[in-house]
N, C-alpha and C positions, 0 to 999 in steps of 0.2 A: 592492564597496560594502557596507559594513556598517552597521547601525543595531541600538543597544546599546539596550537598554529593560528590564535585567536591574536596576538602582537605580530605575526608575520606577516609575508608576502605572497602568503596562498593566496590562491584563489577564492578557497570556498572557508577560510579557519574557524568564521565565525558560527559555523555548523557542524556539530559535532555529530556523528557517525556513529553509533552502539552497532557493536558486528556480535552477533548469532551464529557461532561456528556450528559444521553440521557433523556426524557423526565420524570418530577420528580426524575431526580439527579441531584444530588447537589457535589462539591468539597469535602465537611466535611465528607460526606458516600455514594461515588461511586466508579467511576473509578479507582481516585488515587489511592487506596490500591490495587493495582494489581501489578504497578509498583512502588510502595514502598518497597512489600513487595521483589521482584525481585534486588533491591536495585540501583536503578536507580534516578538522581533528576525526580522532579515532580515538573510541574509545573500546576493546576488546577484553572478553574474560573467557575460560573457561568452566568447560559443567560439572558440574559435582562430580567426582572421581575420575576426573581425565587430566591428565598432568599432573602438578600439585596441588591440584582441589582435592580439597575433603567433601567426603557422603559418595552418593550414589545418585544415577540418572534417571531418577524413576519421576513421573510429573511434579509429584506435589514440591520434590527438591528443587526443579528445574525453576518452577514459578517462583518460590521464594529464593533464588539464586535473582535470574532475572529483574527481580522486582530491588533487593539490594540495590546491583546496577543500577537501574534508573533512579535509585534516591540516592546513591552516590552522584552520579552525574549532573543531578540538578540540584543539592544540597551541599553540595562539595564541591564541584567541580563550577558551579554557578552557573551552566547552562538552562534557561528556558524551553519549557518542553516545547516551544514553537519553533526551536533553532534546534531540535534533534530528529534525525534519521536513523531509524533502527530498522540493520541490512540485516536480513536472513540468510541461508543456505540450506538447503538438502533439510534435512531432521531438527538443525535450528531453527525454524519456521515456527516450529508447537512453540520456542520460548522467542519469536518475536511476533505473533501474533498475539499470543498473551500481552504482552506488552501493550504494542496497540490499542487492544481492548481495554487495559487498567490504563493508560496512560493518552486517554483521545484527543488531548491537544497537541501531538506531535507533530513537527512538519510532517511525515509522511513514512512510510512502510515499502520498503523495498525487499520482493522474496525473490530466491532464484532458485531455480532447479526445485522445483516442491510439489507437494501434493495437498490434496482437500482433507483426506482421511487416511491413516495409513492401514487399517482394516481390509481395502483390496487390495493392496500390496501383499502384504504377510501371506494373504488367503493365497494369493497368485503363486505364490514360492511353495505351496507345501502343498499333499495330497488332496485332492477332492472331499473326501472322506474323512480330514483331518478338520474340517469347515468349523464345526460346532468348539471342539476344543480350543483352535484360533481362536474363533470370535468371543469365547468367553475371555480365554487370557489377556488377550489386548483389551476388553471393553472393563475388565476388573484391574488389573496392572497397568499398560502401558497406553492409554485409549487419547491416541495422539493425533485430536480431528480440529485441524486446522479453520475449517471452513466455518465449523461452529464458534469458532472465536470471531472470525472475520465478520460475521452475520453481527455481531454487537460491536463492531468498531466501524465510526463513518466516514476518517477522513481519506486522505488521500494514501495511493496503494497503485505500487508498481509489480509487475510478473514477468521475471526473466523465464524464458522456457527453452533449455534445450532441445534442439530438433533431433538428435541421434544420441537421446538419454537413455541409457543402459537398467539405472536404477527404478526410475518411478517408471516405470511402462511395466502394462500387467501382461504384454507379450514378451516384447521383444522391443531393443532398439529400432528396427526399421518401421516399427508400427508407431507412428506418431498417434493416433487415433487414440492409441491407448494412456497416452500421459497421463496421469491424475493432476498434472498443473492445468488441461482443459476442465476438468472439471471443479477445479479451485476459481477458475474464472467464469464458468457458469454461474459456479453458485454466489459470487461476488455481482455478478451483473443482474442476475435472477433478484437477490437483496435490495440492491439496490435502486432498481430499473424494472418492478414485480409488472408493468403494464408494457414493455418491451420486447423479456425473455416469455414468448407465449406458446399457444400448441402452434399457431400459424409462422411463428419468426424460427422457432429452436433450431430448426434444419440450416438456416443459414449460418446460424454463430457454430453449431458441429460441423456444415460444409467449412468454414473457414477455420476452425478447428485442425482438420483433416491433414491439411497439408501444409506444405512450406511457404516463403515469402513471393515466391513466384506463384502458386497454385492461388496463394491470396488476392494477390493483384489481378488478375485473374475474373477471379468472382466480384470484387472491388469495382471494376470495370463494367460486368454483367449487370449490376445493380442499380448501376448510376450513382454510385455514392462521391457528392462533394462535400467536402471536407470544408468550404464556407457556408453550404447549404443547411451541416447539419449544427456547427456555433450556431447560425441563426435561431435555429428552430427551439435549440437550447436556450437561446437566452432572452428569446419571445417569449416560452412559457416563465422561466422566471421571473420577467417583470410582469407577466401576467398572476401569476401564483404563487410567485415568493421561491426561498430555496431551503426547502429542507431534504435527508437523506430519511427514508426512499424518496426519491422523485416520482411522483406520477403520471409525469409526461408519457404520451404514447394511450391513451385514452379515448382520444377523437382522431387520433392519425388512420393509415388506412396500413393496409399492410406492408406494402409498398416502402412507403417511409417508416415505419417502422424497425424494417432490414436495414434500410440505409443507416440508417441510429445508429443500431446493433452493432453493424460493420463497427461503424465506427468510431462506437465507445472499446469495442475488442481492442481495436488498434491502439488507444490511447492507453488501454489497460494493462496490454501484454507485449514484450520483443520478443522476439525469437532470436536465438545466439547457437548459429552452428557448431553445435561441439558435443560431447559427450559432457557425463555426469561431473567428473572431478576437477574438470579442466576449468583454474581460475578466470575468475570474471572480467575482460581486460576494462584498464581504467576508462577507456575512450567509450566504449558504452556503459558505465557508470551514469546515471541521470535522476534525476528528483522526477518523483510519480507526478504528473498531469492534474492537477489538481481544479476543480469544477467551481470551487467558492470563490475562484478568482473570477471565474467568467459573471457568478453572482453579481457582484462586488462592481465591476464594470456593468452590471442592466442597473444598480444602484445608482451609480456616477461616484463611487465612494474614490476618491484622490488623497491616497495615505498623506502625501506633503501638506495638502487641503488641511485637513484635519489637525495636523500637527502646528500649524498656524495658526486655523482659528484658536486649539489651547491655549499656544502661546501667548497669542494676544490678550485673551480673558485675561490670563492669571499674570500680566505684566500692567491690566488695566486695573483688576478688583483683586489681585493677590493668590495666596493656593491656600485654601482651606478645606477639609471633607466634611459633611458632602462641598462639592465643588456647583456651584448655584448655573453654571454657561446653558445656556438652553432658552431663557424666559425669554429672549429678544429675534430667539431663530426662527426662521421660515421651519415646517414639517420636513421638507427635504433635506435642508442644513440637517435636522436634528438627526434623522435614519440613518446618513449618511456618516455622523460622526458615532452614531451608536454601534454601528457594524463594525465599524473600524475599534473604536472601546471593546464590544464583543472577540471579536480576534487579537487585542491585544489579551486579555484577560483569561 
């Protein structure tokens, strides 16, 4: 099901949405309404054998399901993988993290309600004793580990987490601790940030883990974490070192600033959304992931209109031919400048 809002008066139409329903949802009453209601296109399908799909839900379907979708969308549908956002939910997560990882110039990855691996989950639900037979079944048939996807995808990535989730908690509801979406975001900041998540910081990103948005602010407070202190720090070491994912920043910091980091790359990584498992995602927190290559982009001085001018004016001076010759006469910074900007269009 597709809904075009690319000639409209949305807000957002010229971004198209791929929703990832999660286990008993469906297209017709799940996901999609979150980013509909935010006014976004949408684009929605179901999985193999649920509705009127054909086949069955087993991975290898899900990926060559998923993978259609996205060359639908951008071979039919004529969106640009830089103008799509692929939302997960619950058990959708294994086919939009795939995604992600096949598809890494997407604007961004939004999961909610999810987990890293669902291997402690299962095990959590059945007898002690039953361990060995779990771990084989799932690691041969249904071995639906999120995190290993996300470890080879770089860009931008958002975490809804419910705080009174029923389903991923290997206790219980009231046990926040137990979520496996803390540790979808461990293992995403650990990736990412390998000189950050260490034996001296881990305790703080689990303390803020632990508890709710009050318990966070909290520690937030305890820490001394500002939120201009740590852009700076960030985008020091980019113009000092460039930006690629992993970042190595956290190297020469102390421990101290390290936490603060932590803090608060967590925050930008993950919301917390009071509610149980099933309970749709309202539009009003709907949001595009946080994304870091923009702060790059600014220690650059890259100025997308910049860039699009100096084009224009070449090829309104010496014509448009490929290769396109604009460079010979530019300063080194002109030229970075307009390549980063060509690299993210591309």
């Amino acid at each position: 099901m597709f809904v075009d809002r690319r000639n409209s008066n949305a807000p957002h139409g010229n971004t198209l949405v791929v929703c990832c329903e999660g286990n008993a949802g469906f297209y017709e009453y799940g996901t999609t309404s979150t980013p509909l209601e935010a006014g976004y296109s949408v684009l929605g399908w179901n999985h193999p054998g649920f509705a009127g799909s054909t086949g069955v839900p087993f991975p290898d379907q899900e990926q060559n399901a998923v993978d259609c979708v996205m060359q639908f969308a951008i071979h039919r549908l004529g969106f640009l993988p830089e103008n799509i956002i692929v939302f997960a939910w619950s058990i959708g997560a294994y086919t939009g993290t795939w995604a992600a990882m096949n598809y890494p110039d997407i604007k961004g990855l939004v999961l909610d309600a999810t987990f890293d691996d669902v291997l402690p989950l299962a095990a959590s639900k059945m007898p002690p004793s039953w361990e060995p037979l779990v771990r084989s079944t799932i690691r041969q048939y249904l071995n639906l580990n999120n995190l290993e996807h996300l470890q080879k995808y770089k860009g931008p990535i958002l975490l809804y987490r419910r705080t009174r989730d029923e389903i991923i908690t290997t206790v219980d509801a009231t046990k926040i601790q137990s979520n496996r979406g803390n540790d979808l975001l461990v293992g995403v900041l650990q990736q990412r940030y390998p000189n950050l998540v260490t034996n001296d910081t881990q305790w703080a990103l689990r303390e803020w883990l632990s508890g709710d948005q009050s318990h966070q602010m909290v520690l937030w407070d305890q820490q001394g974490v500002d939120e201009d202190t740590c852009l700076t720090m960030l985008k020091s070491y980019i113009e000092d070192k460039g930006f690629s994912v992993p970042l190595a920043i956290g190297d020469t910091l102390q421990a101290e600033a390290k936490v603060q980091l932590l803090l608060f790359l967590a925050r930008k990584h993950m919301i917390d959304f009071n509610s149980t498992h099933c309970t749709p995602l309202p539009a009003s927190l709907f949001q595009l992931p946080w994304n870091l290559q923009n702060l790059a982009e600014a220690a650059n001085g890259v100025d997308e209109d910049t860039c699009l001018t100096m084009l224009k004016s070449y090829i309104e001076d010496k014509g448009f031919s490929i290769p396109l010759a604009i460079g010979d006469t530019l300063q080194a910074e002109a030229k970075v400048q307009l390549l980063l900007f060509l690299a993210r269009k591309h």
